[in-house]
N, C-alpha and C positions, 0 to 999 in steps of 0.2 A: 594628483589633485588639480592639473593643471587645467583639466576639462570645465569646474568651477572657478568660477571667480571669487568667492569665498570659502571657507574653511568652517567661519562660522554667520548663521541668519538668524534672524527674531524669528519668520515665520515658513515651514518647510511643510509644503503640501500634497500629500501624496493622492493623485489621481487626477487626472484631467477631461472628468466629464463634466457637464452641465455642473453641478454642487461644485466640483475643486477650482475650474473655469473662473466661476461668478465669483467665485470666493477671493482669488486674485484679483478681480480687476475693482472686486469693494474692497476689498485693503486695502490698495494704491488707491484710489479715489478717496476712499474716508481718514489717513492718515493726518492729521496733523503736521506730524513730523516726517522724515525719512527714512524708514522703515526697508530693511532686505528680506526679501519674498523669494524662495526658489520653491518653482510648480516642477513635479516628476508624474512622469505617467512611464507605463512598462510599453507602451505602444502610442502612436501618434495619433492626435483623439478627430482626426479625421479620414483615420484608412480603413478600420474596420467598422464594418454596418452593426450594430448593435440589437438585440429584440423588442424593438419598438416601430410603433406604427406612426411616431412621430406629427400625432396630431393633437394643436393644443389652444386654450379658449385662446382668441386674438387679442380681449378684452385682460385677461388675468394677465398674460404672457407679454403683453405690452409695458405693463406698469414694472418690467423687467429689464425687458430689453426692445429695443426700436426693430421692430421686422424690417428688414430689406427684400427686395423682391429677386436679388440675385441668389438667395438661400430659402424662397419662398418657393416649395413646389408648383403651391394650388390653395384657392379662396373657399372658404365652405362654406353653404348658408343652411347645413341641418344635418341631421342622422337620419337613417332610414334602419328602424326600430327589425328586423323579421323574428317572425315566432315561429318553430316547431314547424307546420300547417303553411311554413314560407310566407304566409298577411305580414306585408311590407305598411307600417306606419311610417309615414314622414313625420319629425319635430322639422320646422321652417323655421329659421331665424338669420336675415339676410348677413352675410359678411362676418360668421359667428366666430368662425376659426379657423385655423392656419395649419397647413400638410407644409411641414418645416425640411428640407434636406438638413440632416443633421451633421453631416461630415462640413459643409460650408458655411453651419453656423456655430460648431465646433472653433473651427478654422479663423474666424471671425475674430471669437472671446479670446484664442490663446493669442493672435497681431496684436490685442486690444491690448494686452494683458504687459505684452514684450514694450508696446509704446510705454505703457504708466510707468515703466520699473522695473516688471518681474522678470525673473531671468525661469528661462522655459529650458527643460532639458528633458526629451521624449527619447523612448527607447531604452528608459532606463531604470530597472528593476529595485524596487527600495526589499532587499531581502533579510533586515535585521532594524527592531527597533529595541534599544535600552537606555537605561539610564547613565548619565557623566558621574561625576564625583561632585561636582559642583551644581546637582540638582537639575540639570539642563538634560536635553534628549540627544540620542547618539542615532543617526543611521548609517546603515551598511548600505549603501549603493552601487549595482554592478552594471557596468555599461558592457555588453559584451565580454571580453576578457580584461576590461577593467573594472576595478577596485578601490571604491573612495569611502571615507567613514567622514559625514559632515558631523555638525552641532545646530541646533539650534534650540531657543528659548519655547516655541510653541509649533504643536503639530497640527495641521488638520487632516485627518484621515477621511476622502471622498474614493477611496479606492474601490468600492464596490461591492456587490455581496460576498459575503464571508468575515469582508474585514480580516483579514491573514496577520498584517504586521500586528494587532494588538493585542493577538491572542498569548498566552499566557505570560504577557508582560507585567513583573508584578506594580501592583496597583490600578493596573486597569483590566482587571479579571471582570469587573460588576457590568465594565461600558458594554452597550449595545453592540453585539458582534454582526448583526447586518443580515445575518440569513430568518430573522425570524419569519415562520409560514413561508417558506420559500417554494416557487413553483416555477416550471416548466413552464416557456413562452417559445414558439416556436412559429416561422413566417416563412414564406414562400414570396420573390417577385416572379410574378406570373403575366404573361398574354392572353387574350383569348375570353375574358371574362369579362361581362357587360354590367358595368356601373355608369354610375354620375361622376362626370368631375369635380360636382360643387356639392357633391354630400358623400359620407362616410356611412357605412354599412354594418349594424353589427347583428348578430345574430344568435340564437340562444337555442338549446337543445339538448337531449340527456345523449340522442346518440352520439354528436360528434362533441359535441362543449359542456361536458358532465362537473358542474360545480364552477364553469367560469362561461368563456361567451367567445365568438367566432366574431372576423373584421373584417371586409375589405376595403380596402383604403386604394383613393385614385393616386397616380403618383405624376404622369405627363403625359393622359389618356389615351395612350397604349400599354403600358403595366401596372401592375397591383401590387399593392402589399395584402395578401391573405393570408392571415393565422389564426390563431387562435392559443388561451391560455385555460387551464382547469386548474381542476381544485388537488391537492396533494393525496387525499385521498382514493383520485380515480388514477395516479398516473399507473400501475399495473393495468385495471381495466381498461384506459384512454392512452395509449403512448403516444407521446402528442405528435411524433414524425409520420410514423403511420396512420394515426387517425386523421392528419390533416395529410395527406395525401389519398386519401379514401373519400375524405368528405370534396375533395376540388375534381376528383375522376367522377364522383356521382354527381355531383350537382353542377359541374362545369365542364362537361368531358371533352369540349374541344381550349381546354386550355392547354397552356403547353408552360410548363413550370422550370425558369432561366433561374434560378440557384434558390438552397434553402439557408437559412437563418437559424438563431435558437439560443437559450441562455436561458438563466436561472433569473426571476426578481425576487426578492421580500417581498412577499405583498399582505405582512399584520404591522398592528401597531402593537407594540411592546411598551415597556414600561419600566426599563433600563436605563439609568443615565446615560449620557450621549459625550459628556465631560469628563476629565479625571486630570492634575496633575499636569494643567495645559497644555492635552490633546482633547482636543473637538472634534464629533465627529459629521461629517455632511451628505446628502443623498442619501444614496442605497444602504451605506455604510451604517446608515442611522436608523434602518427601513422606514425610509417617508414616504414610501409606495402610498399609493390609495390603494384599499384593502377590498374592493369590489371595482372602480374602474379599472384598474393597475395604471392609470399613469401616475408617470412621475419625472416629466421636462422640467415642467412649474416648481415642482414640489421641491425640486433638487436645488433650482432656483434659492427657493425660499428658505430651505436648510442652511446654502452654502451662505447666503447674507448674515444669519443668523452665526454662522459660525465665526464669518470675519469679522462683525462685530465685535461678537466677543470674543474674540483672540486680543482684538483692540484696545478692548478694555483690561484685560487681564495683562497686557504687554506694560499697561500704565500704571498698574493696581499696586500699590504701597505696604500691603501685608498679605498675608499669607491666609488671614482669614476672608481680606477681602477676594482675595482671588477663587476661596471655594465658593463664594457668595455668586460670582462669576458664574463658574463651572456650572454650577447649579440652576442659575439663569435661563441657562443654553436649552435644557429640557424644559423650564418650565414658559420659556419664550415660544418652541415648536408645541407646546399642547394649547399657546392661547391661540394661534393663530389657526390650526389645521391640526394639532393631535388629539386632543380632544374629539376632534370628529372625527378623523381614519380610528380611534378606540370604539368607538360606539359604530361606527361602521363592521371592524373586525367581530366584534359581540352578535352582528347582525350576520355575520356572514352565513355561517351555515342554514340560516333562515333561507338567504337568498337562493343559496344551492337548491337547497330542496323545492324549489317551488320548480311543480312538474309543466312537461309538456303541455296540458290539458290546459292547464291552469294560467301558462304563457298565451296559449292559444285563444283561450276565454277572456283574455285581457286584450290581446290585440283587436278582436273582433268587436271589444265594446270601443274600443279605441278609433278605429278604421269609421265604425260611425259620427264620429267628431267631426266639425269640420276643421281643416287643417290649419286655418290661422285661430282656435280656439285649444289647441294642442299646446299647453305648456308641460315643461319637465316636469314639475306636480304633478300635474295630471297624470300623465304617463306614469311615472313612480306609482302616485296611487291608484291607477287604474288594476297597475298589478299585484298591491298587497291585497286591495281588496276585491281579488279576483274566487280568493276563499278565504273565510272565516279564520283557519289555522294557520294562514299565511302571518296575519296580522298581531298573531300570538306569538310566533315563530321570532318576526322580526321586530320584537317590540324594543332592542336595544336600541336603534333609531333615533328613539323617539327620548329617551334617558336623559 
């Protein structure tokens, strides 16, 4: 027990990305009182590269966290839209958004985290959760060949898709297990392949992005992040390793591809509580993916406030009923902010999939005659619902 400093915590947070991160360092900053916080993550949340392409609005992502330019890869000022037929549309919008290195802004939140308070302990695997005698939560914690069993009064689980520990813990049989719509995300950094440094690439098509969309993202204008994600339904006909190794040999053939990437996200919204019994859950955990772009830096952001909050509130809550009042919160706080719309986005999905080659190509091409500072994200959106008739049928959850 001696590797802890306590036996027992008010608040024990299992996972150390973006959501469990943020989630620590709003506890200690929004406390009142003094409050013990221990953060676990099964690995050190700045050594392994993650399936993300780690680019996020400047503007949203700010009112978060303050960008430094020592964890700032690269400035963006647009997307470069490609259809099918390769008609590259620019969106322009100067200074839009931020190609983040994630491992140093990782790095960042858990110092952040250690200054307020939190006591951080990486590398160490939470492999059992239940319940005390006195209502409180029990974990098994293994560091290597050792073996600790803490307590604490509140969990937040940011551990990532699947969500393992809360599975068939009873009473949190109903919480959102994390894999809902889970899909295949798979990335390449790559040489050899000619982009912008100040815009991100994405690209659509049935042969290689059958149900989701292809990226290149600049990183320090010598390598790339190039991947791509699809839809669950094509990964037999689409295996994402080999179709994005297919799609970077044909369309880039003197690249030279220096390691691969890959991992699972949630990318639906569900409609599972996310609360139970003073476990909250945040990120992926919670699937706050967006359900058609797949990010989720922001999102995980926004989840893990959400949870610390209310972990806050339920630490102070004087009955039992007010604490379900709490629980309950928690979901109905993520559907006013962003569930709400990843639901009606997931409603729309398969709309999205389906809209063909043709019909990408027929959009870009009304698109491409725009002129480019008259190109807003409207537009574009709607250039390609109503690029056909059925489109607009298809995807009328949207609009809901």
């Amino acid at each position: 027990m001696a590797r802890y400093l306590k036996e027992k915590y008010d608040v024990i947070i299992c996972g150390a990305g973006p959501a469990g991160l943020y989630a620590a360092n709003c506890l200690q900053k929004a406390s009142a009182d003094p409050i013990s916080v221990l953060l676990v993550d099964k690995k050190s949340p700045w050594k392994e590269p993650v399936a993300c392409a780690e680019a996020v609005s400047r503007k949203i992502f700010s009112r978060y966290w303050t960008p430094k330019e020592e964890w700032v890869r690269g400035h963006l000022d647009g997307v470069y839209f490609t259809s099918p037929d390769m008609t590259r549309v620019e969106y322009f919008q100067a200074d839009c958004g931020l190609i983040l290195n994630r491992a140093a802004f990782h790095h960042e939140m858990a110092d952040k985290a250690a200054e307020l308070g939190v006591e951080c302990h990486f590398e160490d695997t939470v492999e059992k959760l239940s319940r005390a005698k006195n209502g409180h939560w029990k974990l098994k914690i293994r560091s290597g060949k050792e073996e600790s069993e803490l307590e604490t009064r509140v969990v937040i689980d940011a551990t990532g898709p699947g969500a393992k520990i809360t599975r068939h813990v009873p009473g949190l049989e109903a919480l959102e297990t994390g894999d809902f719509d889970q899909e295949a995300a798979v990335f390449a950094i790559a040489t050899g392949i000619p982009h912008s440094r100040r815009h991100i690439e994405l690209l659509f098509g049935e042969r290689y992005f059958a149900g989701g969309y292809g990226w290149v993202f600049p990183r320090d204008g010598e390598t790339v992040n190039v991947g791509l994600v699809g839809g669950r339904k094509f990964l037999k006909t689409h295996p994402p390793r080999s179709t994005l190794e297919k799609f970077i040999r044909e369309a880039y053939p003197d690249a030279k591809i220096l390691a691969f990437h890959g991992g699972a996200i949630p990318c639906g919204q569900s409609e599972h509580p996310t609360a139970a019994y003073g476990v909250f859950k945040a990120g992926d955990s919670a699937s706050t993916v967006n359900p058609i772009s797949r990010s989720g830096i922001v999102e995980a952001l926004k989840s893990g406030k959400i949870a610390a909050e209310c972990a806050l509130q339920w630490l102070s809550a004087s009955s039992e009923e007010e604490r379900r009042e709490i629980e309950n919160s928690a979901y109905t706080r993520w559907m006013k902010i962003q569930g709400k719309t990843h639901l009606n986005y997931h409603r729309g999905k398969d709309g999205f999939a389906s809209v063909s080659d043709e019909q990408f190509n027929k959009a870009a091409h009304r698109l491409a005659s725009i002129p480019v500072h008259k190109r807003s994200i409207f537009r574009i959106f709607w250039a390609v619902l109503s690029s056909s008739p059925s489109i607009l049928w298809k995807m009328k959850s949207f609009f809901i």
